[in-house]
C-alpha positions in Angstrom: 106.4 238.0 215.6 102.4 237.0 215.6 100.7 236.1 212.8 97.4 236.3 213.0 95.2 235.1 210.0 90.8 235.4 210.2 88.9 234.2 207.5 85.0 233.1 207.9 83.3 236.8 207.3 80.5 237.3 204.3 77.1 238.5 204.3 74.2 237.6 205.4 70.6 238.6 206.3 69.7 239.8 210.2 69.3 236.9 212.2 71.7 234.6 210.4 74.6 233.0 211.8 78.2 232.8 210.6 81.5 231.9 212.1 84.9 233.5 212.6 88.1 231.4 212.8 91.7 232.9 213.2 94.8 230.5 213.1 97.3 231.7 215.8 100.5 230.2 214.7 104.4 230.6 216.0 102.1 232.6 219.1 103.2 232.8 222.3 100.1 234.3 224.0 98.0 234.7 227.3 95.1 236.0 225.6 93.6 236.0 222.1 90.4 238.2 221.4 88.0 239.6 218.4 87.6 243.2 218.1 85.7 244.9 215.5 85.5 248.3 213.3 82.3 249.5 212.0 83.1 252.5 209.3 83.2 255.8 211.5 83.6 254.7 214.7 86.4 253.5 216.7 87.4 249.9 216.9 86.2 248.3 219.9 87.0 244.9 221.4 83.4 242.1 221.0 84.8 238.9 223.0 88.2 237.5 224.4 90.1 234.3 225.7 92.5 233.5 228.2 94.8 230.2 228.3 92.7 229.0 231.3 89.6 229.2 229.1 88.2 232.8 230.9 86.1 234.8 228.5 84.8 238.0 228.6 82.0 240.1 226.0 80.9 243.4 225.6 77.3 243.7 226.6 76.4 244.3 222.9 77.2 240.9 222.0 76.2 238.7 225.3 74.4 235.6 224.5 74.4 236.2 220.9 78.7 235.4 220.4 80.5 232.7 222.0 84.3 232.9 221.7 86.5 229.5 221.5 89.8 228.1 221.0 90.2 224.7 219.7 92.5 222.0 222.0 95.7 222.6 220.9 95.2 226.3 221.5 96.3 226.9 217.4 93.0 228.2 216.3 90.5 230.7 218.0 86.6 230.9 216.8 83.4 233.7 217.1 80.4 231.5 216.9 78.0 234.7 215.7 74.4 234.1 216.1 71.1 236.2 215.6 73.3 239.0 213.6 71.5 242.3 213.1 72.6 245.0 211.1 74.6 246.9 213.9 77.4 244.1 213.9 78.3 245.2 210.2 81.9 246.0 210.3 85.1 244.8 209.9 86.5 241.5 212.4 89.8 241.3 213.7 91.5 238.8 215.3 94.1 239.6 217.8 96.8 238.6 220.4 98.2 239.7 224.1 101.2 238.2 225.9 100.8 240.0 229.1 99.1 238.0 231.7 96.5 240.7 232.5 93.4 240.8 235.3 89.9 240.5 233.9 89.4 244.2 234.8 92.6 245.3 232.3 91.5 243.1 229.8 87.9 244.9 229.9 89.3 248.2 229.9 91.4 247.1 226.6 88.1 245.8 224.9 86.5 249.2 225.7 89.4 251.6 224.2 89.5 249.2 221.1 93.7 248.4 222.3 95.1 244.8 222.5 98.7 243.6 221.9 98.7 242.6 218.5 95.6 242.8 215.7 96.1 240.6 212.3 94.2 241.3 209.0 90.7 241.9 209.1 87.5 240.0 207.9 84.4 241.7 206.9 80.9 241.0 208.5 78.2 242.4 206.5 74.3 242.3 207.9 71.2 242.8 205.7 68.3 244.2 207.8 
């Protein structure tokens, strides 16, 4: 079993800054990602990570997220920068075993799926 556990959300005015952490313990993952759920809409995937360090972003978010994982692999980060008001929504952290291609993974961020999602943490933008 997973256990996936975000913290870092709050609020903050549009073009702040804030930082997402997830802790990733008793895992045994390829991939870890963040995916998001605005109210109404359907959850899509923002950023994820292989092992090897490969990332991948949805356009929305390019240059403004980075996504990390610390050394030991325990603890995955969303470095969020220049916020605006359309990144309000509710952050999840999540985790896939299967060794997919970068294309798979993509498709999985666009239909909002991954292998397993933890509890949320809620992002909320001022404009």
């Amino acid at each position: 079993q997973m256990f996936l556990v975000a913290s870092g959300g709050g609020s903050v005015q549009a073009g702040g800054s804030l930082q997402l952490s997830c802790s990733a313990s008793g895992l045994n993952y390829y991939a870890l990602g963040w995916f998001r759920q605005a109210p109404g809409k359907e959850r899509e995937g923002v950023a994820t990570i292989d092992r090897d360090g490969s990332t991948r972003y949805a356009d929305s978010v390019k240059g403004r997220f980075t996504i990390s994982q610390d050394n030991a692999k325990t603890t995955l980060h969303l470095q969020m920068n220049s916020l605006q008001a359309e990144d309000t929504a509710m952050y999840y952290c999540a985790a896939d075993a299967r060794r997919l291609s970068a294309i798979q993974f993509l498709r999985m961020m666009q239909s909002g799926r991954f292998g397993s999602f933890g509890q949320g943490t809620q992002v909320t933008v001022s404009s």
